[in-house]
C-alpha positions in Angstrom: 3.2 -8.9 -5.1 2.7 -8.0 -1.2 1.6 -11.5 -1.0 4.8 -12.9 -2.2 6.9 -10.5 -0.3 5.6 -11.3 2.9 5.3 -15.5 2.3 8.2 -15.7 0.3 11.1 -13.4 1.3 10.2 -13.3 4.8 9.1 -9.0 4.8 8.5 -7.4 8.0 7.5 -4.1 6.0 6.1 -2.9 3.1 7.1 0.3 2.2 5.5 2.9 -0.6 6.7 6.5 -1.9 4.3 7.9 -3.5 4.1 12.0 -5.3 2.0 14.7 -3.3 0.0 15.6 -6.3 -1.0 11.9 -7.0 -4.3 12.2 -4.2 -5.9 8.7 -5.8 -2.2 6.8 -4.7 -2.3 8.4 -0.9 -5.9 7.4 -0.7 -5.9 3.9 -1.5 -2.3 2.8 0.0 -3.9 4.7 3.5 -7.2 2.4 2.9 -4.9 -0.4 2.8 -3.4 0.3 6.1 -0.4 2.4 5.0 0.8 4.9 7.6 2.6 8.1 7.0 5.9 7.8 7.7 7.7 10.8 6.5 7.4 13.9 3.5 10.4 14.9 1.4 9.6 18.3 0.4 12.8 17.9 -2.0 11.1 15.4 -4.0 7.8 16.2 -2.8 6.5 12.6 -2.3 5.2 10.8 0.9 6.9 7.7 2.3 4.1 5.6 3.9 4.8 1.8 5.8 2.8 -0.8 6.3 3.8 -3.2 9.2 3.8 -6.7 9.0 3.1 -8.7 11.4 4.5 -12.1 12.2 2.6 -15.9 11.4 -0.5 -16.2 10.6 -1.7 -13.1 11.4 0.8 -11.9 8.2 -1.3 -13.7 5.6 -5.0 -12.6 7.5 -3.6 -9.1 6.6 -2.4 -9.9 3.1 -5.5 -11.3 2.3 -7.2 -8.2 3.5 -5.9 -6.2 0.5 -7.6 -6.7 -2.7 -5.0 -5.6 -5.1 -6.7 -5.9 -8.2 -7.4 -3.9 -11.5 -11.3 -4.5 -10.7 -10.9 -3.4 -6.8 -9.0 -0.1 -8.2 -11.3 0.5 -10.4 -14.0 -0.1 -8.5 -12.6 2.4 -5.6 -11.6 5.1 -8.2 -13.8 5.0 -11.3 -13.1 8.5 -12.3 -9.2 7.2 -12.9 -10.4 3.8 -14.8 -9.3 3.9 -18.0 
């Protein structure tokens, strides 16, 4: 999906709310390269960002983040189902 955002419709930035409790979440979008950006004690989540940059350094990130089922298992084996 980040793969198509950024090729396809052109995204500058990638952006991710995501529930204080859920620890697994804030520790694999901030080993992705997600930065805080701001905390919502209302709704108590996180908003985190991930910057894209422009050209061919775009895709080098992309390809950089292995979104997939075997990855998050692999990085969090206690949540594998």
């Amino acid at each position: 999906m980040m793969r198509y955002g950024v090729e396809t419709l052109g995204l500058t930035s990638i952006t991710a709310k995501i529930g204080y409790a859920n620890a697994p979440s804030l520790k694999l979008f901030a080993s992705l390269g997600f930065v805080e950006e701001s905390r919502s004690d209302f709704f108590e989540e996180v908003t985190l960002r991930l910057s894209v940059p422009a050209g061919s350094e775009a895709r080098a990130m992309i390809e950089r983040v292995p979104m997939t089922m075997a990855t998050l298992k692999e990085k969090f084996p206690a949540h594998a189902q």
